[in-house]
LUMRO-806312 format. One record per residue (C-alpha): residue number from 0; residue in three letters; chain; z, y, x. Coordinates in steps of 0.2 Angstrom, whole numbers. Each point is the difference from the previous one (the first is absolute). Layout:
! LUMRO-806312
REC seq type mol    up north  east
REC NUM  ALA   A     Z     Y     X
...
! end
This chain:
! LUMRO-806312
REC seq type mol    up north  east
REC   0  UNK   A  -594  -694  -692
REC   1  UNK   A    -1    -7    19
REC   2  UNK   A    -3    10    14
REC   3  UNK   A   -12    -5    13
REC   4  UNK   A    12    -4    10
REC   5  UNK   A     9    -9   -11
REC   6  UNK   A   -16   -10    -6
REC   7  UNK   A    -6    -5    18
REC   8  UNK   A    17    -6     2
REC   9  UNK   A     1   -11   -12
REC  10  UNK   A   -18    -8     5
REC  11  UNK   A     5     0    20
REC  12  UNK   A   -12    15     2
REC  13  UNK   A     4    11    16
REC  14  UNK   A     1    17    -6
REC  15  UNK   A   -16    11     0
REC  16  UNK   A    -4     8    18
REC  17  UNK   A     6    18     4
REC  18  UNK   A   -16     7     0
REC  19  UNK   A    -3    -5   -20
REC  20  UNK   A    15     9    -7
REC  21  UNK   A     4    15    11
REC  22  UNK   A   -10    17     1
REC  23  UNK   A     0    11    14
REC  24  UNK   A    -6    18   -11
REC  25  UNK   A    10    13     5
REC  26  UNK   A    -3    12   -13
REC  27  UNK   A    17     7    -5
REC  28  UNK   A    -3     1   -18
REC  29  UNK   A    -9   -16    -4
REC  30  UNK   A     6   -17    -6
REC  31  UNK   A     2    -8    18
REC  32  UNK   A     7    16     6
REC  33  UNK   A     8    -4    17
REC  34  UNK   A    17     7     2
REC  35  UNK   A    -4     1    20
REC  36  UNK   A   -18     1     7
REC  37  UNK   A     3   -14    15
REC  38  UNK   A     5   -13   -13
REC  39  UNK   A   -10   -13    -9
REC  40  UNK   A     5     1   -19
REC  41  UNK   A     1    -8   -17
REC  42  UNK   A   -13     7   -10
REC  43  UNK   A    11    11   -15
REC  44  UNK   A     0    -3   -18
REC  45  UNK   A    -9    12   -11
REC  46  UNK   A     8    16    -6
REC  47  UNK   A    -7    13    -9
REC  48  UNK   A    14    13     7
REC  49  UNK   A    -5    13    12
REC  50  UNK   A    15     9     9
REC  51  UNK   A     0    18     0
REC  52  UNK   A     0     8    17
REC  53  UNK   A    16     3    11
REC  54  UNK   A     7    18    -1
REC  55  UNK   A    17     1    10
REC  56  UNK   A     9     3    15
REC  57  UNK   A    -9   -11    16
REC  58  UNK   A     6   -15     4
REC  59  UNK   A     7     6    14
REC  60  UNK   A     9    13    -9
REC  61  UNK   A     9   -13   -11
REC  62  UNK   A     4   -11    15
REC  63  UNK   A    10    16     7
REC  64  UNK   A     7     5   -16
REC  65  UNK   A     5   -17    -3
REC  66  UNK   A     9    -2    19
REC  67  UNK   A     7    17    -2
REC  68  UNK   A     6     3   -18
REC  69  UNK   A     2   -18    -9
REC  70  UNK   A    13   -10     6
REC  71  UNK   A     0   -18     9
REC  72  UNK   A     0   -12   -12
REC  73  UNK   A   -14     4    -6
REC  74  UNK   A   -10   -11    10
REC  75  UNK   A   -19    -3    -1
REC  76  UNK   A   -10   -15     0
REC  77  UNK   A   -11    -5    14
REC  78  UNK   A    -4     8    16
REC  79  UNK   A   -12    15    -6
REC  80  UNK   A     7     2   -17
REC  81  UNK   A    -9     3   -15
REC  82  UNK   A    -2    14   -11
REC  83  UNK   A    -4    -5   -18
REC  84  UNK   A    -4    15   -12
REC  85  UNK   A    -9   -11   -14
REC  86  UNK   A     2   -14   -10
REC  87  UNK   A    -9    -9   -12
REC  88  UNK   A     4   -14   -10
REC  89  UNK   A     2   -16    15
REC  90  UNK   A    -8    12    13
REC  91  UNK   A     6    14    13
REC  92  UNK   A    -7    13    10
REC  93  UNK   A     5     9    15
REC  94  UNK   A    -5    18     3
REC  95  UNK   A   -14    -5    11
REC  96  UNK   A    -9   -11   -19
REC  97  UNK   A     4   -15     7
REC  98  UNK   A     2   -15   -12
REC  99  UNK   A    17   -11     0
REC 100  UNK   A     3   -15   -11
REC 101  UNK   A    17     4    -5
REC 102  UNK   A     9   -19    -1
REC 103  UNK   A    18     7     2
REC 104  UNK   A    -2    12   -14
REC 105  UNK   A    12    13     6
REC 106  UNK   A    13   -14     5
REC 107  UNK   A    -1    -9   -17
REC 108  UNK   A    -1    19   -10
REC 109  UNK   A   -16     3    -5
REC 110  UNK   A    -2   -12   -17
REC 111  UNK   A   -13     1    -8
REC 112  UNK   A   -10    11    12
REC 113  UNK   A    -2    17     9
REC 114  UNK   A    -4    14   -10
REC 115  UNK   A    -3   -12   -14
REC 116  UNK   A    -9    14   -13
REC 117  UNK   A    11    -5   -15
REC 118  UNK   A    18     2     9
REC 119  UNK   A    -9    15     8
REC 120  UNK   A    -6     7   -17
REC 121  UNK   A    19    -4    -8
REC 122  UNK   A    12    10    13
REC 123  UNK   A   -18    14    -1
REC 124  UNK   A     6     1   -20
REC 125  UNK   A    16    -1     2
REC 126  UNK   A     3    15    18
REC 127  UNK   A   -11    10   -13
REC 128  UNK   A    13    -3   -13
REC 129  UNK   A    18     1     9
REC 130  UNK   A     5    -5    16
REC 131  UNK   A    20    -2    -1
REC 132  UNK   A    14     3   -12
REC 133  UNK   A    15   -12     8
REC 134  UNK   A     6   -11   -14
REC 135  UNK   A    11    14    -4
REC 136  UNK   A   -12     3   -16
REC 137  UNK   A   -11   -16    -8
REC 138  UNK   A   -16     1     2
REC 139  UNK   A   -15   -14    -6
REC 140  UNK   A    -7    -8    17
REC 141  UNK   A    16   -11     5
REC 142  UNK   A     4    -6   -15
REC 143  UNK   A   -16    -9    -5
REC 144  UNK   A    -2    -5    18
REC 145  UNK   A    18    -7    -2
REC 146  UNK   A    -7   -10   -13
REC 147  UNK   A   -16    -6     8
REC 148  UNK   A    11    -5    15
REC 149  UNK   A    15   -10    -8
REC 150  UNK   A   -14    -9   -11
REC 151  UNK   A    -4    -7    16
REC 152  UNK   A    17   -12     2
REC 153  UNK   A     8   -14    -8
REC 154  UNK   A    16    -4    -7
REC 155  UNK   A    10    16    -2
REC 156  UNK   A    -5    11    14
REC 157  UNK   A    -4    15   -10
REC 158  UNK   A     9    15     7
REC 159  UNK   A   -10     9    14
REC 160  UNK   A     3    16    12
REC 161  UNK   A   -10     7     9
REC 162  UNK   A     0     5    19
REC 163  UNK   A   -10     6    14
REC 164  UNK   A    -1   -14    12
REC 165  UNK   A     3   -19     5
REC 166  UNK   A    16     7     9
REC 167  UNK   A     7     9   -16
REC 168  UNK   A    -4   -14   -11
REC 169  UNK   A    11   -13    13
REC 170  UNK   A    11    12     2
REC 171  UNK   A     6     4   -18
REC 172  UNK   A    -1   -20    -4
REC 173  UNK   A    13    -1    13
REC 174  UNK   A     9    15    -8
REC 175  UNK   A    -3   -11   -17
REC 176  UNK   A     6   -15     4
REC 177  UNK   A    15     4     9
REC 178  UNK   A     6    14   -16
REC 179  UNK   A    -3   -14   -13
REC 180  UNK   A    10   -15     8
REC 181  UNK   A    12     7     9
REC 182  UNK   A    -4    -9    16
REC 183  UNK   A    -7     6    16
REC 184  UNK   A    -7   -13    11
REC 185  UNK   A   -20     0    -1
REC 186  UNK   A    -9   -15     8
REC 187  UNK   A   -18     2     8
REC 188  UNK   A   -11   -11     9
REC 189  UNK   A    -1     1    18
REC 190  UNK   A   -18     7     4
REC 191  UNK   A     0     9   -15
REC 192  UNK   A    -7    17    -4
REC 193  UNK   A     6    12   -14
REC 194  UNK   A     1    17     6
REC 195  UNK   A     7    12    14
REC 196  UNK   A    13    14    -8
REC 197  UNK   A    16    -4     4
REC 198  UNK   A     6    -9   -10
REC 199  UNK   A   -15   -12    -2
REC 200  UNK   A    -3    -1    19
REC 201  UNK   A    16   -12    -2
REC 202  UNK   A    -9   -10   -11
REC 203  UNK   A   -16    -1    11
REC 204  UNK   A     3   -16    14
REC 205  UNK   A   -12     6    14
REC 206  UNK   A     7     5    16
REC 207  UNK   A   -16    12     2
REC 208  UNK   A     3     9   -15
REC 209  UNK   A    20     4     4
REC 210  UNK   A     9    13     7
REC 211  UNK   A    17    -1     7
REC 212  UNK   A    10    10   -15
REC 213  UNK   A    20    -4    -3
REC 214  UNK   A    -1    -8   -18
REC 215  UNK   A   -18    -4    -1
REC 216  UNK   A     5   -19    -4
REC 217  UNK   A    16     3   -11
REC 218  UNK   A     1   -15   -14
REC 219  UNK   A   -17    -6     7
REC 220  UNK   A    -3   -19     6
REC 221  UNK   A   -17    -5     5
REC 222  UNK   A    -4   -19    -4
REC 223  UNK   A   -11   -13     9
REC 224  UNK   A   -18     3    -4
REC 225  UNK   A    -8   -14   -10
REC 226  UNK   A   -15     0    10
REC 227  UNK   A   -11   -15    -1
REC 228  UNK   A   -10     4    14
REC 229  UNK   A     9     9    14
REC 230  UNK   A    18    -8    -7
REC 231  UNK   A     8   -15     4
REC 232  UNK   A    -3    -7   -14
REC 233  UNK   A   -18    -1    -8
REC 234  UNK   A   -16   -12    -5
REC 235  UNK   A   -18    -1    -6
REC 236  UNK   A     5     3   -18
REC 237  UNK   A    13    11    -3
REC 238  UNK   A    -7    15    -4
REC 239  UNK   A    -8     7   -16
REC 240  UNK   A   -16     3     9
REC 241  UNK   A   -19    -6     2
REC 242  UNK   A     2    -2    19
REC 243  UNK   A    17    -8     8
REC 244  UNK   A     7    -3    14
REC 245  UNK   A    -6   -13    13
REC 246  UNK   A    15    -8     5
REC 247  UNK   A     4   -13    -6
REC 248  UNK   A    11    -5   -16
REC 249  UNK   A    15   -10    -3
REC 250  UNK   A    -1     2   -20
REC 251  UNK   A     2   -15   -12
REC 252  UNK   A   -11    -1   -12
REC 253  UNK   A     7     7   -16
REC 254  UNK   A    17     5     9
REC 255  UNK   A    -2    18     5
REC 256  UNK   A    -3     9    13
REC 257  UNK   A    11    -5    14
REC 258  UNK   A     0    17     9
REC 259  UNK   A     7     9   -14
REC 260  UNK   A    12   -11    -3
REC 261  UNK   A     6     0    19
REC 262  UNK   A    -1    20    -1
REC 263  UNK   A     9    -1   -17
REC 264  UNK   A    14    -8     9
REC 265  UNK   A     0    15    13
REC 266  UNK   A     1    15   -14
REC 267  UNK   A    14   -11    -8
REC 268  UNK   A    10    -4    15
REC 269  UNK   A    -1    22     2
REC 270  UNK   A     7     0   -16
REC 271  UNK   A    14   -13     4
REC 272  UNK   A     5     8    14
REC 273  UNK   A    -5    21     3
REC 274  UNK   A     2     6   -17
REC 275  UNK   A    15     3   -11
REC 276  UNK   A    -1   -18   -14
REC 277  UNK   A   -10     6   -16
REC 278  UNK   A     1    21     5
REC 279  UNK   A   -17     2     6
REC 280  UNK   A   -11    16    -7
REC 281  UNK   A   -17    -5     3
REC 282  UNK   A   -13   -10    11
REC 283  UNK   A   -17    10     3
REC 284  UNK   A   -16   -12     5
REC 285  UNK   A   -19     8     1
REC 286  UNK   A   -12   -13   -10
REC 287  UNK   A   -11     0    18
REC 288  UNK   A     8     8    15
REC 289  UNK   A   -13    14     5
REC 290  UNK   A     7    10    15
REC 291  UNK   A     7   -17     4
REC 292  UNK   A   -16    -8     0
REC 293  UNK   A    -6    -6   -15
REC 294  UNK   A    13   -13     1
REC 295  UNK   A     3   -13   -19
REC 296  UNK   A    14    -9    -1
REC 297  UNK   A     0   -20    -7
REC 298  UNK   A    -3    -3   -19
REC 299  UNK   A    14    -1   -10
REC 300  UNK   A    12    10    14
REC 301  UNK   A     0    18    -8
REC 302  UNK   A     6    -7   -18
REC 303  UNK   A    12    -9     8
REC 304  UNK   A     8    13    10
REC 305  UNK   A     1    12   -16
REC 306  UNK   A     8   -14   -11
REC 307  UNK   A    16    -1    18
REC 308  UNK   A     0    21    -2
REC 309  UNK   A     3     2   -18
REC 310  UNK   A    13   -17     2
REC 311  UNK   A     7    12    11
REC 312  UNK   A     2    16    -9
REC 313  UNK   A   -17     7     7
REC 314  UNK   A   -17     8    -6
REC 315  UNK   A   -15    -6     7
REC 316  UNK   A   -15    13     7
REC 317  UNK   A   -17    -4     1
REC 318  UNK   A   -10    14    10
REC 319  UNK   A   -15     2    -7
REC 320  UNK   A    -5    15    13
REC 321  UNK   A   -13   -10     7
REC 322  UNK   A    -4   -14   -11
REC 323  UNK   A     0     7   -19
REC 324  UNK   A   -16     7   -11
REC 325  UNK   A   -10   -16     3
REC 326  UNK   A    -3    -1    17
REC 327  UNK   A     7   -21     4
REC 328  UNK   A   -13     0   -13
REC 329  UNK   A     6   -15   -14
REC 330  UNK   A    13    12    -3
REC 331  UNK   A     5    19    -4
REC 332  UNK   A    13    -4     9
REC 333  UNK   A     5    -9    14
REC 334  UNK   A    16    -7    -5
REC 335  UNK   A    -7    -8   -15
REC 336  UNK   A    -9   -13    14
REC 337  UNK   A    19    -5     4
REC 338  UNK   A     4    -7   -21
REC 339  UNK   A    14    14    -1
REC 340  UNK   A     4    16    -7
REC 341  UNK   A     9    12    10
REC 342  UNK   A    16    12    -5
REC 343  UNK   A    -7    16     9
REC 344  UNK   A   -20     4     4
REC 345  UNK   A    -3    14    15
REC 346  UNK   A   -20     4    -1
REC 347  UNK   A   -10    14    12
REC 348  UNK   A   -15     0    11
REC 349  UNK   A   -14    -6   -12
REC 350  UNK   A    10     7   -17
REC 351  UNK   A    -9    17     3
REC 352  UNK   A   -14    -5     9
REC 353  UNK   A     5    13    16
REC 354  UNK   A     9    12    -9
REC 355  UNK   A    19     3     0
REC 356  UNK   A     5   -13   -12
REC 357  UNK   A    15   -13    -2
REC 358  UNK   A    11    -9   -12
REC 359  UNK   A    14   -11    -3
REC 360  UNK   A    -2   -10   -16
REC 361  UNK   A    18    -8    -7
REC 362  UNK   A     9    -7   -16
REC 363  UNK   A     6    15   -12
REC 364  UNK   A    18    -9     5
REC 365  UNK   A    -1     3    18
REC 366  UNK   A    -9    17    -2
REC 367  UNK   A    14     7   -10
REC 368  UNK   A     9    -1    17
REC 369  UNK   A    -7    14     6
REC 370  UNK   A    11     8   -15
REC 371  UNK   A    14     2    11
REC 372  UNK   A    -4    13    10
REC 373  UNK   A   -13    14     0
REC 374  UNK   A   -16    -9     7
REC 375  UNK   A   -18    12     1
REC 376  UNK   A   -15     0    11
REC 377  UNK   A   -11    18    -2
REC 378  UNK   A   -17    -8     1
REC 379  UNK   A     3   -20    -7
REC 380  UNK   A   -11    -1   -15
REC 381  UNK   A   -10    18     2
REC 382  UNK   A   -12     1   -14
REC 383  UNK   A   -16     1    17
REC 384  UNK   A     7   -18     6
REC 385  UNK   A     4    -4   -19
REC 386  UNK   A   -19     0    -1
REC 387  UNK   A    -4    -6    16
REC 388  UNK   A    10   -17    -6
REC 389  UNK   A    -9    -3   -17
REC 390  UNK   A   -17     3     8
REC 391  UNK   A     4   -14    14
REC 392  UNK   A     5   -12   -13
REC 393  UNK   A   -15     4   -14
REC 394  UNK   A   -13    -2    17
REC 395  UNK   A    10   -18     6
REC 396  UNK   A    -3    -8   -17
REC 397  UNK   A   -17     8    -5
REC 398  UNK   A    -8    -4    16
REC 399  UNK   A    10   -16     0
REC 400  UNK   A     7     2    17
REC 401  UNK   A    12   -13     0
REC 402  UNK   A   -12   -13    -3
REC 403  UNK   A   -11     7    13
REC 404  UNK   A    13     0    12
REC 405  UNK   A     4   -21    -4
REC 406  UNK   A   -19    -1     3
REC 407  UNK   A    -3     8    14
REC 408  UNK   A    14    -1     8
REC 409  UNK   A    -2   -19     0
REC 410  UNK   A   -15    -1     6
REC 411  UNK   A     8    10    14
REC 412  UNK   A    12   -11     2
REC 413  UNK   A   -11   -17     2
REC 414  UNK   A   -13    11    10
REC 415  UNK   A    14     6    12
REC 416  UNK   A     8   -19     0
REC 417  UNK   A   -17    -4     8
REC 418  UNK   A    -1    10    14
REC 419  UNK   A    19    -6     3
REC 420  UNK   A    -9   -15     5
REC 421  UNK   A   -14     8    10
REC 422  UNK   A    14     9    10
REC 423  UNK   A    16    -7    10
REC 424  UNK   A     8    20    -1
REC 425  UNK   A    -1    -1   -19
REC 426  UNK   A    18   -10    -4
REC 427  UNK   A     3     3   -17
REC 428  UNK   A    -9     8   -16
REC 429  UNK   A    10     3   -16
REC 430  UNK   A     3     9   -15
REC 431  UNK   A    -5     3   -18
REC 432  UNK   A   -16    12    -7
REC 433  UNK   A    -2    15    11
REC 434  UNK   A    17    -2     8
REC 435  UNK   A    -5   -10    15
REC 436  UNK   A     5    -2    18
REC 437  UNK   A    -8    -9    14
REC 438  UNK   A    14    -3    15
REC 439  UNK   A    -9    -2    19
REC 440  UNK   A    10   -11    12
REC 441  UNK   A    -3    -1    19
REC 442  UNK   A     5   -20    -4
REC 443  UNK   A    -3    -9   -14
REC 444  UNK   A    11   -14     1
REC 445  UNK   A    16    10     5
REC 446  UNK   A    -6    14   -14
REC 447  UNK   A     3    13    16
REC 448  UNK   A    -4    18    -5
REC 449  UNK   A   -18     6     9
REC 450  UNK   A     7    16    11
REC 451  UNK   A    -3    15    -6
REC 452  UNK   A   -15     6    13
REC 453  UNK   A   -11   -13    -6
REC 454  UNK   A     5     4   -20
REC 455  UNK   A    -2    17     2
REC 456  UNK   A   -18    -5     9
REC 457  UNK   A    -7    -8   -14
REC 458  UNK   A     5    15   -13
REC 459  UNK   A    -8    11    10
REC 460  UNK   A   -15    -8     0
REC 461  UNK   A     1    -3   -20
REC 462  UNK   A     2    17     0
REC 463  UNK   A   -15     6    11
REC 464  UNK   A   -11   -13   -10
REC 465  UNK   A     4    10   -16
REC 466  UNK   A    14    -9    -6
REC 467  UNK   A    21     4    -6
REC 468  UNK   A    15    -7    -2
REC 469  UNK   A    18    -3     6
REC 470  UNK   A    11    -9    11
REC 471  UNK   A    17    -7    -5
REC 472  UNK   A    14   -14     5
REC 473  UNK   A    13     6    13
REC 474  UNK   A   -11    -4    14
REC 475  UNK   A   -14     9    -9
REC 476  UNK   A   -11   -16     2
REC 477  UNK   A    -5    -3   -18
REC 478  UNK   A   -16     9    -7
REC 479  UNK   A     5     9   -16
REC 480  UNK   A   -14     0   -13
REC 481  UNK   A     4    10   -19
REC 482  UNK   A   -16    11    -6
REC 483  UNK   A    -2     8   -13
REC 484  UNK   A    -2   -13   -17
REC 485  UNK   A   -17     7    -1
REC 486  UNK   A    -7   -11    15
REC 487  UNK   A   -15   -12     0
REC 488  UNK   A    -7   -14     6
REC 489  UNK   A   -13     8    12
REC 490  UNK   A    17    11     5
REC 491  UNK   A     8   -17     5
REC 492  UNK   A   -15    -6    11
REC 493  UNK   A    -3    16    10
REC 494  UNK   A    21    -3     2
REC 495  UNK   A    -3   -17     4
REC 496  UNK   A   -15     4    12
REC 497  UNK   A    10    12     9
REC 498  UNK   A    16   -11     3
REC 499  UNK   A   -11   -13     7
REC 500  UNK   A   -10    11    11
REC 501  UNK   A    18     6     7
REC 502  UNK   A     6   -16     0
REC 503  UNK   A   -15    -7    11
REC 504  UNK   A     2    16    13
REC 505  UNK   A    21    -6     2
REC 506  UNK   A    -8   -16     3
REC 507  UNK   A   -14     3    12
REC 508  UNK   A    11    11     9
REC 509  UNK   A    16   -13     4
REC 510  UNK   A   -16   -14     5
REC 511  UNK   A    -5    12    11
REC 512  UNK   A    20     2     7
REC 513  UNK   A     2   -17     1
REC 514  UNK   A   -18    -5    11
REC 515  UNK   A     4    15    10
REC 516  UNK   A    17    -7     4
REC 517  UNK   A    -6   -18     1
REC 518  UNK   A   -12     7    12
REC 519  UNK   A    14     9    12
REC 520  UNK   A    11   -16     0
REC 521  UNK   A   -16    -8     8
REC 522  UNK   A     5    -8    18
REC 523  UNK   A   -20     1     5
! end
């Protein structure tokens, strides 16, 4: 399928005028249901969902309560914050029946959609049934979910347990890898993201994310980030992905990737030099930077960098928190795109679809390491989650969420690629299925980071015309875009329509700065 857009592209057709694709209705529960009445907006794609009405505390009220009783880092997006009391499927409401397209799916959480009935109707069967036991006494729900889940790997990872969260999962992998080698320096990535206890907040290479604690960074070491766009090193063709990089590429034909070669040579001199020789415990990588910013890394790097860790006594994490259950699209999950198979497998966010669900998924020779030493969690595996978990995967592969997130996101992808070309502030578009990230620079050329004012700008304006998602990268200059697996086509062009009705106001307004400065330069 091509898009419109897409099509009058590729016959050098301007773009259909504004006036033929937006609506102006203001009807707050139709389909072109404008999120603010002063805006001009997308018309919305059919949904037979009708939100109940809001009964609650005013949102003034939860402002207060929120300032007074809740503590700091709980920081809310945009300057008049939302309230969202319903969800359905791709779509959110706040508590005044306003429509949102929800393209950041609870930051990469929501899988295969909000309130989707048959997850809903599972943890219905099963709260009616029991709720908790501890793993104290067996019960039915984890160990078929146990099976369902390990039946999702290759080679022998067949030994799972079960957590509450991306930071518990990281965290007991750490635990993990350090019991069963005997080694205690962990390597991480430099702009990586894996979780903020503290023990994971080591692991986790952002300045933004880190507080000043004694022993935060004990056996830690961060390496170079192997990032093709923003890195030294990087080319037109070295990531697995439908849209690369635009500068340009010093790759032979048929002789690699020159930037994973040069930032191989970088993670080895590391070795050489700041770790103890072949007594390294393990090297944790994401399959896509998220909170980093949807950042790959060059073909063939990640399989490389397993095969120096286990040379060296290590185990090798893959971080599946954001990038697992389908959503790079030709894979279940995303280390599979990077031709290796990892030692240890943390999962989270999309595993549970929003509800308190995490895993770690091993060898049955590195799990008996937790053998050593009492090791228990209350509420890993509880028979509600346990149902939670088996619901997700039964609605990923009848729905065929996987393959819809290759298709759409793709046509994503390309769509998005065109309006890089239509916009200077658009410097990079990347990513896999519905993991994708769209980094705005103030300079192309120099890839400078667009300030945050001007970011922040355009958000708000995506969200007034009806439209969510996040922000990521540590300047927070790359648009973050993960729905829910459930999205479609029509979903993606209201998206598209929205960005480039942002993108054209940023524009329009920095014209309009630089005639007015032109103008008070003027001699006459």
């Amino acid at each position: 399928m091509m898009s419109k857009r897409l099509l009058a592209h590729t016959r050098r057709v301007m773009p259909s005028s504004s006036s033929n694709r937006f609506s102006s209705s203001s009807t707050l529960h139709s389909k072109a249901a404008p999120a603010v009445m002063n805006l001009v907006q997308s018309e919305m794609p059919e949904t037979g969902h009708r939100p109940s009405g809001y009964v609650g505390p005013s949102y003034e009220q939860i402002l207060e309560t929120r300032k007074t009783h809740l503590t700091p880092n709980l920081v809310a997006h945009f300057k008049k914050p939302l309230v969202i009391h319903e969800g359905h499927m791709q779509w959110l409401y706040d508590h005044e029946g306003r429509r949102y397209l929800d393209m950041f799916g609870g930051i990469v959480t929501v899988s295969v959609g909000h309130c989707h009935p048959k997850v809903n109707q599972a943890l219905s069967e099963q709260i009616s049934k029991l709720w908790h036991t501890t793993n104290i006494y067996m019960h039915p729900k984890i160990h078929e979910y146990a099976e369902r889940l390990v039946a999702k790997f290759p080679g022998n990872l067949k030994s799972v347990c079960f957590v509450n969260s991306g930071s518990e999962a990281n965290d007991l992998a750490m635990l993990m890898a350090r019991v069963h080698t005997g080694n205690q320096d962990i390597l991480s990535f430099r702009n990586a993201y894996h979780g903020m206890s503290p023990y994971t907040m080591g692991l986790t290479a952002h300045s933004t994310w880190r507080f000043p604690l004694a022993g935060v960074n004990n056996g830690l070491v961060h390496v170079m980030n192997p990032d093709p766009y923003q890195g030294i090193w990087g080319g037109a063709a070295c990531r697995d992905s439908p849209v690369q990089t635009t500068r340009s590429c010093h790759c032979q034909e048929g002789g690699g990737c020159r930037a994973g070669s040069e930032y191989y040579k970088e993670l080895e001199e590391t070795f050489k030099y700041s770790l103890p020789r072949g007594k390294v415990a393990a090297m944790f990588a994401e399959s896509i930077q998220g909170v980093g910013g949807t950042v790959q890394f060059p073909k063939g790097y990640l399989k490389r960098a397993a095969a120096l860790v286990r040379a060296n006594g290590g185990l090798f994490v893959a971080d599946e928190v954001q990038t697992g259950f389908g959503r790079t699209g030709e894979h279940f999950w995303g280390f599979e795109g990077h031709d290796y198979v990892p030692d240890i497998v943390t999962m989270a966010k999309g595993i549970g679809n929003g509800f308190p669900l995490a895993a770690v998924v091993t060898t049955p020779e590195i799990a008996a390491s937790l053998g050593q030493a009492l090791h228990f969690n209350t509420y890993g595996g509880n028979p509600m989650a346990s149902a939670v978990g088996i619901a997700v995967l039964d609605v990923i592969e009848e729905e065929q969420l996987q393959r819809n997130s290759l298709e759409v996101g793709t046509y994503f992808l390309k769509c998005l690629e065109e309006l890089q070309q239509r916009f200077e502030i658009v410097g990079d578009v990347r990513g896999k299925g519905l993991m994708i990230g769209v980094e705005l620079v103030e300079d192309r050329e120099k890839r400078t980071p667009l300030a945050t004012p001007h970011v922040l700008e355009i958000w708000e304006t995506c969200k007034d015309l009806g439209v969510l998602f996040g922000r990521g990268g540590l300047h927070g200059n790359v648009l973050s875009f993960r729905p829910p697996l459930c999205v479609g086509f029509d979903d993606v062009e209201l998206a598209l329509n929205t960005l480039e009705t942002a993108f054209q106001q940023h524009m329009s307004k920095r014209l309009r700065g630089w005639r007015y400065g032109q103008a008070q330069n003027r001699s006459c």
